[in-house]
C-alpha positions, 0 to 999 in steps of 0.5 A: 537520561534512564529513559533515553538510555534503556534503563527503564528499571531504573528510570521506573525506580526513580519516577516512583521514589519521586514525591511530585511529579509533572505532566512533563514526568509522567510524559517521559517515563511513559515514553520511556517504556512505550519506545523500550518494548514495554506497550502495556506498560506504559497504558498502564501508567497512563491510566494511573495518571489519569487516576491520580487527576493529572490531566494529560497535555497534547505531548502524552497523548501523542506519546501513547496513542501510536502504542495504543495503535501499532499494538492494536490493544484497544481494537482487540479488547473492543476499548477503541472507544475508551481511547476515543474518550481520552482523545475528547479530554485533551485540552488542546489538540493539534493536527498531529493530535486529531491525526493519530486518533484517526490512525488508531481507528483505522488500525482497528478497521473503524473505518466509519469512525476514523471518517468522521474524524477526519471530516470533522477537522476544520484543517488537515495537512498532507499527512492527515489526507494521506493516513486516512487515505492508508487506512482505507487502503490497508483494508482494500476500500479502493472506491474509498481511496481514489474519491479522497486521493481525487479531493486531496489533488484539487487542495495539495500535491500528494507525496509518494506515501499517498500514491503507495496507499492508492496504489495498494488499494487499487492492487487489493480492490482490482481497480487496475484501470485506476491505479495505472491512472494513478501511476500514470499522473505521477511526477518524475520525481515522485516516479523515482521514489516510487520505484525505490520504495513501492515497487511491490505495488507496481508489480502487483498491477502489473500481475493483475493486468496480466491475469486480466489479459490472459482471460481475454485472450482465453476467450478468443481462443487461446489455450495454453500450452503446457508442453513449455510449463514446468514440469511435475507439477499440477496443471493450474500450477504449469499454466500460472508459471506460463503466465511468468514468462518475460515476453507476456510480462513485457508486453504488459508493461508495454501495453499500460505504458504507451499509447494505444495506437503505438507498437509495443517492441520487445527483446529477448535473448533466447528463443521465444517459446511456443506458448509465448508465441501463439499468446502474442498473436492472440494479444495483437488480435485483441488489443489490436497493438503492432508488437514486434519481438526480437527472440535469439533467431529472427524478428517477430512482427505480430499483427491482428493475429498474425505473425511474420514468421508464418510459425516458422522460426 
Protein backbone atom coordinates (compact mmCIF):
# COMPACT_ATOMS: atom_id res chain seq x y z
CA UNK A 1 0.00 0.00 0.00
CA UNK A 2 3.34 2.44 1.12
CA UNK A 3 5.13 1.41 -2.05
CA UNK A 4 1.90 2.27 -4.69
CA UNK A 5 1.57 5.38 -2.54
CA UNK A 6 4.78 7.03 -2.76
CA UNK A 7 5.71 6.57 0.59
CA UNK A 8 8.80 4.66 0.25
CA UNK A 9 10.34 6.02 3.34
CA UNK A 10 7.88 4.34 4.85
CA UNK A 11 7.43 1.40 3.12
CA UNK A 12 11.49 1.08 3.29
CA UNK A 13 11.04 1.57 6.98
CA UNK A 14 8.27 -1.39 7.26
CA UNK A 15 10.25 -3.88 5.05
CA UNK A 16 13.62 -3.51 7.27
CA UNK A 17 11.42 -3.89 10.61
CA UNK A 18 10.31 -7.30 9.09
CA UNK A 19 11.68 -10.20 10.65
CA UNK A 20 10.84 -12.75 7.30
CA UNK A 21 10.70 -11.57 4.07
CA UNK A 22 9.62 -13.13 0.76
CA UNK A 23 10.62 -13.03 -2.78
CA UNK A 24 7.09 -11.52 -3.33
CA UNK A 25 8.40 -8.64 -0.43
CA UNK A 26 11.52 -8.25 -1.90
CA UNK A 27 9.86 -7.86 -5.18
CA UNK A 28 7.58 -5.14 -4.18
CA UNK A 29 9.98 -2.75 -2.11
CA UNK A 30 12.38 -3.16 -4.95
CA UNK A 31 9.41 -1.87 -7.38
CA UNK A 32 8.73 0.38 -5.19
CA UNK A 33 11.97 2.49 -5.22
CA UNK A 34 12.66 1.64 -9.16
CA UNK A 35 8.96 3.47 -10.08
CA UNK A 36 9.55 6.00 -7.41
CA UNK A 37 12.87 7.84 -8.79
CA UNK A 38 15.04 5.88 -6.45
CA UNK A 39 17.05 3.33 -9.52
CA UNK A 40 20.06 2.60 -7.77
CA UNK A 41 18.50 2.01 -4.89
CA UNK A 42 16.49 -0.48 -5.71
CA UNK A 43 19.95 -2.28 -7.55
CA UNK A 44 20.94 -2.20 -4.29
CA UNK A 45 18.44 -3.87 -2.87
CA UNK A 46 18.60 -6.36 -5.26
CA UNK A 47 22.21 -7.43 -4.57
CA UNK A 48 21.58 -7.55 -1.08
CA UNK A 49 18.88 -9.92 -1.76
CA UNK A 50 20.95 -12.20 -3.62
CA UNK A 51 23.41 -12.00 -0.63
CA UNK A 52 21.00 -12.82 1.61
CA UNK A 53 20.51 -16.22 -0.97
CA UNK A 54 16.68 -15.42 -1.87
CA UNK A 55 16.75 -16.59 -5.30
CA UNK A 56 14.81 -14.12 -7.55
CA UNK A 57 11.73 -15.25 -9.44
CA UNK A 58 10.87 -14.09 -13.00
CA UNK A 59 8.52 -11.27 -11.56
CA UNK A 60 11.97 -9.45 -9.74
CA UNK A 61 13.86 -9.57 -12.78
CA UNK A 62 11.41 -8.07 -14.67
CA UNK A 63 11.14 -5.56 -11.91
CA UNK A 64 14.83 -4.53 -12.34
CA UNK A 65 16.16 -5.15 -15.46
CA UNK A 66 14.20 -1.86 -17.18
CA UNK A 67 15.69 0.19 -14.41
CA UNK A 68 18.91 -1.30 -15.11
CA UNK A 69 18.24 -0.42 -18.91
CA UNK A 70 16.50 2.80 -19.12
CA UNK A 71 19.47 4.35 -16.49
CA UNK A 72 22.12 2.53 -18.48
CA UNK A 73 23.91 1.95 -15.18
CA UNK A 74 25.55 -1.47 -15.88
CA UNK A 75 26.41 -0.27 -19.57
CA UNK A 76 28.15 2.73 -18.06
CA UNK A 77 30.20 0.86 -15.44
CA UNK A 78 31.11 -1.55 -17.89
CA UNK A 79 28.61 -4.58 -15.57
CA UNK A 80 26.33 -5.18 -18.69
CA UNK A 81 27.67 -8.77 -18.20
CA UNK A 82 27.02 -8.73 -14.34
CA UNK A 83 23.28 -8.50 -15.19
CA UNK A 84 24.01 -11.18 -17.90
CA UNK A 85 24.72 -13.31 -14.79
CA UNK A 86 21.76 -12.68 -12.93
CA UNK A 87 19.58 -12.97 -16.04
CA UNK A 88 21.47 -16.91 -16.37
CA UNK A 89 20.10 -17.60 -12.66
CA UNK A 90 16.24 -17.05 -13.28
CA UNK A 91 14.94 -20.02 -13.03
CA UNK A 92 12.22 -19.54 -15.21
CA UNK A 93 12.29 -17.45 -18.06
CA UNK A 94 9.64 -16.45 -20.17
CA UNK A 95 9.66 -14.10 -23.34
CA UNK A 96 8.98 -11.04 -21.59
CA UNK A 97 12.04 -12.09 -19.44
CA UNK A 98 14.69 -13.08 -22.64
CA UNK A 99 13.05 -9.71 -23.87
CA UNK A 100 14.35 -7.48 -21.46
CA UNK A 101 17.77 -8.98 -21.21
CA UNK A 102 17.84 -8.30 -24.89
CA UNK A 103 16.58 -4.67 -24.35
CA UNK A 104 19.31 -4.04 -21.61
CA UNK A 105 22.11 -4.99 -24.33
CA UNK A 106 21.00 -3.01 -26.96
CA UNK A 107 20.69 -0.08 -24.76
CA UNK A 108 24.07 -0.33 -23.98
CA UNK A 109 24.88 -0.56 -27.80
CA UNK A 110 25.85 -4.48 -27.15
CA UNK A 111 24.48 -5.07 -30.06
CA UNK A 112 26.38 -8.49 -30.84
CA UNK A 113 25.13 -9.79 -27.57
CA UNK A 114 21.85 -8.50 -27.35
CA UNK A 115 21.58 -10.98 -31.39
CA UNK A 116 22.58 -13.54 -29.76
CA UNK A 117 20.20 -13.59 -27.37
CA UNK A 118 17.74 -12.91 -29.62
CA UNK A 119 18.56 -16.18 -31.83
CA UNK A 120 19.08 -18.06 -29.15
CA UNK A 121 15.42 -18.06 -28.17
CA UNK A 122 13.24 -21.04 -29.56
CA UNK A 123 10.11 -18.72 -29.90
CA UNK A 124 9.73 -14.87 -29.88
CA UNK A 125 6.65 -12.67 -30.29
CA UNK A 126 5.91 -9.13 -32.04
CA UNK A 127 7.55 -7.41 -29.18
CA UNK A 128 10.95 -9.64 -29.16
CA UNK A 129 11.12 -9.05 -33.33
CA UNK A 130 10.51 -5.73 -32.77
CA UNK A 131 12.99 -4.66 -29.98
CA UNK A 132 15.54 -6.12 -31.35
CA UNK A 133 14.66 -4.40 -34.13
CA UNK A 134 14.69 -0.64 -32.23
CA UNK A 135 17.79 -1.63 -30.97
CA UNK A 136 19.61 -1.71 -34.26
CA UNK A 137 17.61 0.93 -35.14
CA UNK A 138 18.54 3.19 -32.35
CA UNK A 139 21.90 2.96 -33.15
CA UNK A 140 21.66 3.65 -37.17
CA UNK A 141 22.25 -0.53 -38.18
CA UNK A 142 20.01 0.10 -41.26
CA UNK A 143 21.33 -3.05 -43.07
CA UNK A 144 20.75 -4.73 -39.93
CA UNK A 145 17.00 -3.39 -39.56
CA UNK A 146 15.63 -4.37 -42.91
CA UNK A 147 17.12 -8.01 -43.10
CA UNK A 148 15.30 -8.75 -39.67
CA UNK A 149 12.17 -6.53 -40.25
CA UNK A 150 12.25 -8.75 -44.26
CA UNK A 151 12.60 -12.28 -41.60
CA UNK A 152 9.88 -10.94 -39.21
CA UNK A 153 7.28 -10.14 -42.52
CA UNK A 154 7.36 -13.89 -43.58
CA UNK A 155 6.39 -15.08 -39.81
CA UNK A 156 3.97 -12.08 -38.49
CA UNK A 157 2.44 -8.67 -39.12
CA UNK A 158 4.74 -5.85 -37.97
CA UNK A 159 2.78 -3.20 -35.77
CA UNK A 160 3.58 0.67 -36.15
CA UNK A 161 6.16 0.35 -33.50
CA UNK A 162 8.43 -1.82 -35.75
CA UNK A 163 7.77 0.46 -38.96
CA UNK A 164 8.71 3.51 -36.67
CA UNK A 165 12.13 1.64 -35.76
CA UNK A 166 12.57 0.73 -39.72
CA UNK A 167 11.91 3.82 -40.48
CA UNK A 168 14.33 5.45 -38.19
CA UNK A 169 17.21 3.09 -39.17
CA UNK A 170 16.56 4.15 -42.71
CA UNK A 171 16.41 7.90 -42.11
CA UNK A 172 19.84 7.64 -39.71
CA UNK A 173 21.81 4.98 -42.13
CA UNK A 174 20.34 7.06 -45.51
CA UNK A 175 18.63 4.09 -47.03
CA UNK A 176 15.68 6.29 -48.52
CA UNK A 177 14.99 3.77 -51.24
CA UNK A 178 14.24 1.48 -48.55
CA UNK A 179 12.32 3.25 -46.04
CA UNK A 180 9.93 4.78 -48.73
CA UNK A 181 9.75 0.68 -49.67
CA UNK A 182 8.97 0.25 -46.29
CA UNK A 183 6.29 3.07 -45.87
CA UNK A 184 5.08 2.10 -49.00
CA UNK A 185 4.19 -1.56 -47.80
CA UNK A 186 2.05 -0.26 -45.13
CA UNK A 187 -1.50 -0.82 -44.36
CA UNK A 188 -3.94 1.73 -44.01
CA UNK A 189 -4.41 1.30 -40.66
CA UNK A 190 -0.89 1.19 -39.71
CA UNK A 191 -0.53 4.61 -42.19
CA UNK A 192 -2.84 6.17 -39.70
CA UNK A 193 -1.13 5.46 -36.45
CA UNK A 194 1.86 6.24 -38.26
CA UNK A 195 1.14 9.84 -38.96
CA UNK A 196 -0.21 10.33 -35.32
CA UNK A 197 3.05 9.16 -33.85
CA UNK A 198 6.09 8.80 -36.59
CA UNK A 199 5.65 11.66 -38.43
CA UNK A 200 9.40 12.71 -37.65
CA UNK A 201 10.37 9.75 -39.58
CA UNK A 202 8.47 10.29 -42.48
CA UNK A 203 9.79 13.63 -42.43
CA UNK A 204 13.23 12.92 -41.92
CA UNK A 205 12.96 10.71 -45.72
CA UNK A 206 11.39 13.15 -47.00
CA UNK A 207 14.33 15.72 -46.31
CA UNK A 208 16.88 13.03 -47.31
CA UNK A 209 15.24 12.55 -50.53
CA UNK A 210 15.40 16.14 -51.15
CA UNK A 211 18.96 16.63 -50.51
CA UNK A 212 19.53 13.86 -52.66
CA UNK A 213 17.53 15.53 -55.42
CA UNK A 214 19.11 18.84 -55.22
CA UNK A 215 22.80 17.09 -55.76
CA UNK A 216 21.15 15.62 -59.10
CA UNK A 217 19.98 18.49 -60.40
CA UNK A 218 23.00 20.26 -59.24
CA UNK A 219 24.88 18.03 -61.78
CA UNK A 220 22.83 18.77 -64.32
CA UNK A 221 23.38 22.28 -63.86
CA UNK A 222 21.15 23.93 -61.71
CA UNK A 223 22.76 26.72 -59.41
CA UNK A 224 20.80 28.28 -56.69
CA UNK A 225 19.82 31.39 -56.51
CA UNK A 226 20.14 33.17 -53.43
CA UNK A 227 18.77 36.37 -54.81
CA UNK A 228 15.03 34.71 -53.08
CA UNK A 229 17.03 33.04 -49.73
CA UNK A 230 16.93 34.99 -46.58
CA UNK A 231 18.84 37.29 -46.13
CA UNK A 232 21.99 38.31 -43.61
CA UNK A 233 22.87 35.30 -43.18
CA UNK A 234 25.97 32.98 -44.77
CA UNK A 235 25.33 31.61 -48.15
CA UNK A 236 25.37 27.57 -47.07
CA UNK A 237 22.74 28.70 -44.69
CA UNK A 238 20.56 30.94 -47.83
CA UNK A 239 20.91 27.69 -50.00
CA UNK A 240 19.66 25.31 -47.22
CA UNK A 241 16.72 27.54 -46.56
CA UNK A 242 16.21 27.23 -50.53
CA UNK A 243 15.85 23.94 -50.09
CA UNK A 244 12.67 24.50 -47.54
CA UNK A 245 10.46 26.27 -50.05
CA UNK A 246 6.97 24.36 -50.36
CA UNK A 247 7.07 23.68 -54.11
CA UNK A 248 10.62 21.63 -53.75
CA UNK A 249 9.23 19.82 -50.91
CA UNK A 250 5.76 18.98 -52.50
CA UNK A 251 7.35 17.81 -55.43
CA UNK A 252 9.14 15.21 -53.44
CA UNK A 253 6.32 14.09 -51.64
CA UNK A 254 4.99 13.63 -54.87
CA UNK A 255 7.97 12.12 -56.59
CA UNK A 256 7.91 8.91 -53.84
CA UNK A 257 4.34 8.87 -53.58
CA UNK A 258 3.19 8.19 -57.10
CA UNK A 259 3.90 6.36 -60.17
CA UNK A 260 6.82 7.06 -62.36
CA UNK A 261 5.29 7.66 -65.07
CA UNK A 262 2.29 9.58 -63.69
CA UNK A 263 2.30 13.76 -63.39
CA UNK A 264 3.05 15.20 -60.25
CA UNK A 265 0.66 18.42 -59.73
CA UNK A 266 1.14 21.00 -57.20
CA UNK A 267 -0.65 24.19 -55.88
CA UNK A 268 0.53 27.10 -54.66
CA UNK A 269 -1.34 30.31 -53.55
CA UNK A 270 1.70 32.83 -53.97
CA UNK A 271 3.75 33.16 -56.84
CA UNK A 272 6.15 30.51 -57.28
CA UNK A 273 9.56 32.05 -56.76
CA UNK A 274 12.30 32.28 -59.38
CA UNK A 275 14.89 29.58 -57.78
CA UNK A 276 11.71 27.19 -57.42
CA UNK A 277 11.08 27.87 -60.99
CA UNK A 278 14.14 27.03 -62.51
CA UNK A 279 14.71 23.97 -59.81
CA UNK A 280 11.31 22.37 -61.29
CA UNK A 281 12.50 22.33 -64.83
CA UNK A 282 15.95 20.84 -63.87
CA UNK A 283 13.66 18.29 -61.51
CA UNK A 284 11.24 17.38 -64.72
CA UNK A 285 14.74 17.22 -66.82
CA UNK A 286 15.99 14.71 -64.36
CA UNK A 287 13.25 12.50 -63.37
CA UNK A 288 11.80 12.74 -66.57
CA UNK A 289 8.17 13.40 -64.64
CA UNK A 290 5.37 15.93 -66.13
CA UNK A 291 4.94 18.43 -63.31
CA UNK A 292 2.43 20.85 -63.38
CA UNK A 293 2.39 23.77 -60.60
CA UNK A 294 -0.75 26.32 -60.27
CA UNK A 295 1.12 29.45 -58.55
CA UNK A 296 -1.23 32.87 -57.77
CA UNK A 297 -0.90 34.12 -61.53
CA UNK A 298 -0.99 30.98 -64.16
CA UNK A 299 -0.37 27.39 -64.42
CA UNK A 300 2.89 25.89 -65.02
CA UNK A 301 3.45 22.88 -67.34
CA UNK A 302 6.89 21.65 -66.90
CA UNK A 303 8.55 19.16 -68.97
CA UNK A 304 12.01 17.73 -69.81
CA UNK A 305 13.25 20.96 -68.74
CA UNK A 306 11.10 23.05 -69.93
CA UNK A 307 8.23 25.21 -68.94
CA UNK A 308 5.02 26.38 -70.65
CA UNK A 309 5.36 29.77 -69.17
CA UNK A 310 8.77 30.46 -71.51
CA UNK A 311 10.03 32.00 -68.00
CA UNK A 312 7.36 34.32 -68.33
CA UNK A 313 4.96 34.85 -65.53
Amino acid sequence: MYSKSGAVDTAKRLFDEMPDRSVVTWTTMIGALAQNGHPEEALALFRRMLEERVRPNRATFLTVMPCNAIMGMYSRCGKIEQARKLFDGIAEKDLASWSSMIEAYARADILNSARRIFDQMREKNLVTWSIMISGYGMHGRGVEVLELFNRMKCLMKPDHITFVSVLSACSHAGLIDEGWQCFNSMTTDIRVLMRKRGVKKIADLIYRELERLMDRIKEAGYVPNTNFALHDVEEETQVKSLYMHSEKLAIVFGLINTRPESTIRVHKNLRVCGDCHTATKFISKVTKRKIVMRDSHRFHHFSDGECSCGDYW
